[in-house]
C-alpha positions as CSV (number, residue, x, y, z in Angstrom):
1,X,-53.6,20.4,-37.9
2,X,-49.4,20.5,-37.0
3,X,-50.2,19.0,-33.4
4,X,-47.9,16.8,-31.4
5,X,-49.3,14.6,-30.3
6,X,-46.7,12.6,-27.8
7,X,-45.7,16.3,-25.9
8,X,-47.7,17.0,-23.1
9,X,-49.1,20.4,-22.3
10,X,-47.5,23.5,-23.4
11,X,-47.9,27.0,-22.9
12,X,-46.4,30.0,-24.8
13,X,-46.3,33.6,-23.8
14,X,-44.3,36.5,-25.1
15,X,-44.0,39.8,-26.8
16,X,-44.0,41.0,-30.6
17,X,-42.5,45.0,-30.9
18,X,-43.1,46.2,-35.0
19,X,-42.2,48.8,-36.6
20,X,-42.1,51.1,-39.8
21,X,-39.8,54.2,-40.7
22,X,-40.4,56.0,-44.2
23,X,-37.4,57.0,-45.4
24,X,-39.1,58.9,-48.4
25,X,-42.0,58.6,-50.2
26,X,-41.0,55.6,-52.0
27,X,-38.6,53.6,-49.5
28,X,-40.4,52.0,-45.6
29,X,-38.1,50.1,-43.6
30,X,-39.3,47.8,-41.5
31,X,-38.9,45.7,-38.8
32,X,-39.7,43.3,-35.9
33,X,-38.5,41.5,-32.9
34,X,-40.1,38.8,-30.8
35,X,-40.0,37.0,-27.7
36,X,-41.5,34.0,-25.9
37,X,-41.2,31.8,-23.2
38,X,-42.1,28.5,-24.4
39,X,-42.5,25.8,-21.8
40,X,-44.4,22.5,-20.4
41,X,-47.4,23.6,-18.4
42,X,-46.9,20.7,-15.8
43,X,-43.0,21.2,-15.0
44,X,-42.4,24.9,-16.2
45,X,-39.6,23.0,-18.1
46,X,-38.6,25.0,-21.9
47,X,-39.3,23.1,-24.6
48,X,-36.6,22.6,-26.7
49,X,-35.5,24.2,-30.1
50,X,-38.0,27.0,-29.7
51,X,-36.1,30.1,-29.7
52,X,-36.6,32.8,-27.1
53,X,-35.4,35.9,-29.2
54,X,-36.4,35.9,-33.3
55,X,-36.7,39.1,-35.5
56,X,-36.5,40.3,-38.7
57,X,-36.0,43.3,-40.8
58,X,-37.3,44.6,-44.4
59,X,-37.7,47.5,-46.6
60,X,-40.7,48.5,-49.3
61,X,-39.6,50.5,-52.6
62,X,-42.7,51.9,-54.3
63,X,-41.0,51.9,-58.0
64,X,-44.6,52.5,-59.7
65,X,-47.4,53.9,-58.5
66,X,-49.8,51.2,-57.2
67,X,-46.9,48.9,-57.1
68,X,-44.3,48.0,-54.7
């Protein structure tokens, strides 16, 4: 499913780093980075709008217990 079909080859390889920091007992932060090196297999070329460097960052507020 999602393939493409008229790229050749590819091959991905990277790094994920996560991480969470209570604050309190009712507020987590969180938050993670990412990086790959996307590229053809046959020419070591990068594929093209594939970003090396993506992240994001969240936070979790327990309001009610069992909820969040």
């Amino acid at each position: 499913f999602g393939a493409w079909n008229n790229f050749p080859d590819t091959r991905r390889d990277g790094v994920t780093v996560a991480d969470v920091f209570t604050v309190n007992d009712k507020i987590k932060l969180n938050a993670q980075i990412n990086y790959v090196r996307a590229r053809f297999s046959a020419t070591d070329l990068l594929i093209p709008a594939v970003p090396a460097i993506t992240g994001n960052a969240g936070f979790d507020y327990q309001f009610k217990e069992d909820w969040a």
